[in-house]
C-alpha positions in Angstrom: 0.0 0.0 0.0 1.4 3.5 -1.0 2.2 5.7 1.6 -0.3 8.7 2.0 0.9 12.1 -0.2 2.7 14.4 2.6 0.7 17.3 0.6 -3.0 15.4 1.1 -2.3 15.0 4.9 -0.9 18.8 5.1 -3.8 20.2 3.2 -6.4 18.3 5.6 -4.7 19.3 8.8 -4.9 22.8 7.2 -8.5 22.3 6.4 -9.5 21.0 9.4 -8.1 24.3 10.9 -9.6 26.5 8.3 -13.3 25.1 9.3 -12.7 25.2 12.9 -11.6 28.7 12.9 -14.2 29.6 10.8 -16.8 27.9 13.4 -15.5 29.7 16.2 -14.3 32.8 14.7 -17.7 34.7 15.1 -18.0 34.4 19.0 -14.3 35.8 19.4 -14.5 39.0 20.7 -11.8 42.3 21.6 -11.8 43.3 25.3 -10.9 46.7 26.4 -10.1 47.7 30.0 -10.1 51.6 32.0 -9.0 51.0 35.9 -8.0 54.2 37.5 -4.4 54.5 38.1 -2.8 53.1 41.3 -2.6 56.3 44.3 0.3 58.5 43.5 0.8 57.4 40.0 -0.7 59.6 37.1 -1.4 57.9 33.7 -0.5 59.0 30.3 -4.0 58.7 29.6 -6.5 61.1 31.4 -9.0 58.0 30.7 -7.0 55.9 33.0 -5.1 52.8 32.7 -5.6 50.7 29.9 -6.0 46.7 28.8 -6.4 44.5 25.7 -7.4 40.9 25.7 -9.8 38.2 24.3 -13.0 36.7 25.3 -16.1 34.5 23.5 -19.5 34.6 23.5 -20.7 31.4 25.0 -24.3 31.8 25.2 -26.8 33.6 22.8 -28.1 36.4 25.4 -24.7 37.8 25.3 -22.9 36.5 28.3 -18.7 36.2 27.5 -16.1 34.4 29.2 -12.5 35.6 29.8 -10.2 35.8 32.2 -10.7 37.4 35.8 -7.0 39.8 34.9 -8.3 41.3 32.5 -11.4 42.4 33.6 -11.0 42.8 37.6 -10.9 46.3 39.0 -12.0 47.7 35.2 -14.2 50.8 35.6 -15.0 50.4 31.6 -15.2 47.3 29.6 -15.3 47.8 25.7 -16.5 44.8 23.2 -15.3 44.7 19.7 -16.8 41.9 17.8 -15.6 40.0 14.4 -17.9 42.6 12.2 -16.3 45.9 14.2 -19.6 46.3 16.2 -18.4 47.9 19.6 -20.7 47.9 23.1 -19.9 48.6 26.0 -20.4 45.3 28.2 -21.3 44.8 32.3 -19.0 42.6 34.3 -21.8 40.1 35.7 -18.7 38.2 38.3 -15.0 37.7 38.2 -13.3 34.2 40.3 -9.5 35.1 40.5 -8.8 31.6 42.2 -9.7 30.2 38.5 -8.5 33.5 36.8 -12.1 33.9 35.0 -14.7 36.2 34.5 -18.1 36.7 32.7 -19.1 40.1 31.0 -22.3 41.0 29.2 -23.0 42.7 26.0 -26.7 43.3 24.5 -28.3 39.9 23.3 -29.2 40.4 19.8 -27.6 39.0 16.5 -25.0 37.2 18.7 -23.1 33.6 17.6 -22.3 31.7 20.6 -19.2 29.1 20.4 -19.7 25.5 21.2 -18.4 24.3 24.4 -16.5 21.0 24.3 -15.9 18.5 26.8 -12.4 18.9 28.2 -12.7 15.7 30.0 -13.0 14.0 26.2 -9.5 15.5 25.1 -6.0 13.7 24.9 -2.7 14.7 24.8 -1.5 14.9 21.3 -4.8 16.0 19.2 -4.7 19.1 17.5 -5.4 22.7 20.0 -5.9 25.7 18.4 -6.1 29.2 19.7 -8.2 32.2 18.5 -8.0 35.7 20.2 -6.1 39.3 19.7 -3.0 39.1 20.8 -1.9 43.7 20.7 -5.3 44.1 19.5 -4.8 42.3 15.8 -8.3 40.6 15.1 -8.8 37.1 14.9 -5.3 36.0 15.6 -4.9 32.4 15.1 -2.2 29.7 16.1 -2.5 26.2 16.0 -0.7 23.3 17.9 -1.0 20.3 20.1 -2.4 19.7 23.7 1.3 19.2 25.3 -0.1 18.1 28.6 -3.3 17.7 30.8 -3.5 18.0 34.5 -1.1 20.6 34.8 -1.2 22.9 38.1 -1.2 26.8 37.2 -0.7 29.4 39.9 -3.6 32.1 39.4 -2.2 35.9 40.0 -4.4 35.4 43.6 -1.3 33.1 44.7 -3.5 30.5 45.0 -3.2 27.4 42.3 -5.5 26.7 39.5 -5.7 22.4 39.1 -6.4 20.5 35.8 -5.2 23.2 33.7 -4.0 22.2 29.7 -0.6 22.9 28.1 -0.5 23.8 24.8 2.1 24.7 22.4 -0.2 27.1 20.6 1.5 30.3 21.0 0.1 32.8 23.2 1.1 36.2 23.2 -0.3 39.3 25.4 -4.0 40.1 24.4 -4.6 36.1 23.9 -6.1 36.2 27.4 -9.7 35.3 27.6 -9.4 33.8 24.1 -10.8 30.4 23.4 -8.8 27.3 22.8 -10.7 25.2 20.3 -10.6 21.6 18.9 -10.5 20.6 15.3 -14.4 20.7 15.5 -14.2 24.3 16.5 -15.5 23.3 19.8 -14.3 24.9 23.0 -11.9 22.7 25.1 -10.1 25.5 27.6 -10.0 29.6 28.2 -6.3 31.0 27.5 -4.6 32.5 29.9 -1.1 32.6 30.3 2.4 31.5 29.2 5.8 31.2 30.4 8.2 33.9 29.7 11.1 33.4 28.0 9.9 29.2 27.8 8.8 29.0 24.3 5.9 26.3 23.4 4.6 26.4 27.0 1.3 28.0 27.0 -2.0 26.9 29.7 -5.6 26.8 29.1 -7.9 26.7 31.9 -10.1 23.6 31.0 -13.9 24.5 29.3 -15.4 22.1 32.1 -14.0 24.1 35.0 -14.9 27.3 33.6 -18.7 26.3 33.0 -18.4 25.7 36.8 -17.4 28.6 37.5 -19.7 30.4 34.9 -22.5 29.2 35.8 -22.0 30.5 39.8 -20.7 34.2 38.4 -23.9 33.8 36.2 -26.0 33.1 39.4 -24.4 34.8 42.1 -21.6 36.7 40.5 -19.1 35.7 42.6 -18.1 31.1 43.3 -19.0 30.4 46.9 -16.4 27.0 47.6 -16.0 25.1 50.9 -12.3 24.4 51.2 -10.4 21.5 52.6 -6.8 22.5 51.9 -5.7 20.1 49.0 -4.2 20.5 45.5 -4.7 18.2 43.4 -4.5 16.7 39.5 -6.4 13.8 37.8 -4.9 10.8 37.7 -5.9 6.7 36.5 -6.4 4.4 38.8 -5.2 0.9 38.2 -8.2 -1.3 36.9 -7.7 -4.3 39.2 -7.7 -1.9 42.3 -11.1 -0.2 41.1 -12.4 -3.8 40.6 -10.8 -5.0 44.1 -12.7 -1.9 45.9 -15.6 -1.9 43.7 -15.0 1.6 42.7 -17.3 3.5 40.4 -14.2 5.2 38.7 -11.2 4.1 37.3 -9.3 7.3 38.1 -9.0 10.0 41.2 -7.6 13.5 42.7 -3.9 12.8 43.5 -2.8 14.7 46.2 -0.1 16.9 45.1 -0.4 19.5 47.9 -1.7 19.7 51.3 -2.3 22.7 53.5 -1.0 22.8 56.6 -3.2 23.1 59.8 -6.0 22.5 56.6 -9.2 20.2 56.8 -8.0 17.6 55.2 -4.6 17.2 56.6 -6.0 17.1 60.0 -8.6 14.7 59.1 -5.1 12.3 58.4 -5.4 12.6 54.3 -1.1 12.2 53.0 0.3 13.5 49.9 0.4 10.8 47.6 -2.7 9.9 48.3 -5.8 9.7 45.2 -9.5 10.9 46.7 -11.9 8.2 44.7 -15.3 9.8 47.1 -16.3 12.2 48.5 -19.4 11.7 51.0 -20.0 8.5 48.9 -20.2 10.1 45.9 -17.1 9.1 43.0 -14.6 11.7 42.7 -13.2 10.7 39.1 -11.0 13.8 38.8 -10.7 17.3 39.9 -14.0 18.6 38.1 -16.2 16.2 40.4 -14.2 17.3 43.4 -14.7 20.8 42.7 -18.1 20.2 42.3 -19.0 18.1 45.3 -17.5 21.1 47.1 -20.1 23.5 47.7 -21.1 26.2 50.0 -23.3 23.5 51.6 -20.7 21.6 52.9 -18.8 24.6 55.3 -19.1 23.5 59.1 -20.4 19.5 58.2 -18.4 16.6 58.9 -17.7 14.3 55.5 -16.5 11.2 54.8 -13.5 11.6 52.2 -12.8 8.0 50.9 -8.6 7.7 49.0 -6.6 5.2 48.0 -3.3 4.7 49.9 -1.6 2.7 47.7 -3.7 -0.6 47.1 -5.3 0.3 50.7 -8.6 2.3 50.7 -9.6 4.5 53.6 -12.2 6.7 55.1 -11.6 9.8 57.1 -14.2 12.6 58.2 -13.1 16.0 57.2 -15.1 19.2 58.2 -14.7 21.6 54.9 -14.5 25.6 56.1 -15.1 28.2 54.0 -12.6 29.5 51.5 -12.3 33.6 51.8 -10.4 33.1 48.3 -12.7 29.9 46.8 -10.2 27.0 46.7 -10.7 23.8 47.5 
């Protein structure tokens, strides 16, 4: 069998990019900031200080994600869209623990993106990332998801689990910008990359941020209980699953603990992976987060890990986060 023509796989890779862009494209939006100037420091600009960054449209009444820096603090928020219509849009709630943000424009004539399923996407596939890096519209790069699970530390000082690497280039202004599949479906929210590394650029995963979106939509701020863990996604070994009769073959690993936390005084060790939480199956940091809630502040849990091959149950009494982490 002849090997495939170099040129027919390069012209589908390039199509496949083409379509997705041209999917998403519509929903991508230019964000500009006004904050006043810090005490003691006058701006060039009588206006005040001044930002540029992405965001999307992600529902069809005008509500846009992007990320919690570029918008916190603003006293004006300016939306370009693709066809050069600018509004002037409401900040409905910003979460600086997960760096994001929802703003508002006027509902009419609007073309949502598609929201993926971040859980669904694997190392390797194709990431591609639409925004307006020093205001140029529709800016596109294209790479690979480098990584998953990655730990991001959010400008709050507080860190940001499950986050994806890409080598998509980011550049100032990509903020807020979505990272899209090769359907054009949403998989993560740009927002930052390593300077001078080149090729490492994070994403804060699309299931996280409907979380998150959902609460700011709501409540306009995320209410979290907190029991002093960090944490990544990780697989747990079949034949352990089967031997415990989990409900999941995976769990939170334990990268980080608080000290003087919930969960390290309830006896919970780094190294271990949280598989339950109240009897419910943690499967990853996106079930964690949301068996989490406001609800559970001041009531004593059972949090169910693995210790090796040995399972365990310890009660932990979840407090309130002042800054929303788990």
């Amino acid at each position: 069998m002849a090997a495939p023509d170099d040129t027919i796989i390069l012209d589908a890779y390039s199509q496949a990019v083409v379509d997705a862009v041209g999917r998403v494209s519509p929903s991508v939006v230019n964000i500009e900031t006004r904050r006043a100037a810090p005490k003691g420091r006058e701006p060039r600009d009588p206006r005040g200080l001044g930002g540029s960054a992405s965001g999307f449209l992600f529902t069809p009444d005008g509500f846009i994600l992007t990320n919690s820096h570029v918008v916190h603090d603003a006293e004006s928020i300016q939306v370009t869209r693709e066809d050069g219509q600018v509004r002037e849009a409401r900040l409905i709630g910003d979460d600086p623990e997960t760096d994001l943000a929802v703003v508002r424009i006027g509902p009419d004539s609007l073309n949502p993106a598609t929201l993926g399923d971040s859980a669904a996407i694997r190392v390797g596939q194709v990431a591609i990332a639409i925004g307006n890096p020093y205001g140029f519209q529709t800016t596109v790069t294209a790479g690979v998801v480098s990584a998953l699970g990655r730990s991001l530390r959010a400008q709050s000082g507080r860190l940001i689990d499950n986050v994806i690497q890409t080598d998509a280039a980011l550049n100032p202004g990509n903020s807020g910008g979505p990272l899209v599949d090769s359907r054009g479906d949403v998989i993560g929210v740009n927002t930052a990359v390593i300077m001078p590394a080149q090729g490492i650029c994070f994403a804060i995963a699309i299931n996280n941020a409907k979380f998150v979106a959902s609460r700011l939509i709501r409540d306009g701020k995320v209410t979290r209980s907190y029991i002093g863990v960090g944490g990544q996604t990780v697989p747990v070994a079949r034949r352990v699953s089967r031997f415990h009769q989990l409900s999941v073959e995976s769990g939170v690993l334990v990268v980080s603990l608080e000290q003087g936390g919930p969960a390290e005084k309830a006896g919970v060790r780094l190294g271990d992976r949280i598989v339950a939480f109240n009897g419910q199956p943690v499967g990853g940091i996106d079930a964690l987060q949301l068996l989490l809630t406001e609800q559970q502040v001041g009531v004593p849990s059972k949090i169910t890990v693995l210790r090796l091959t040995e399972k365990l149950d310890f009660e932990v009494t979840p407090v309130l986060s002042p800054s929303g982490t788990r």
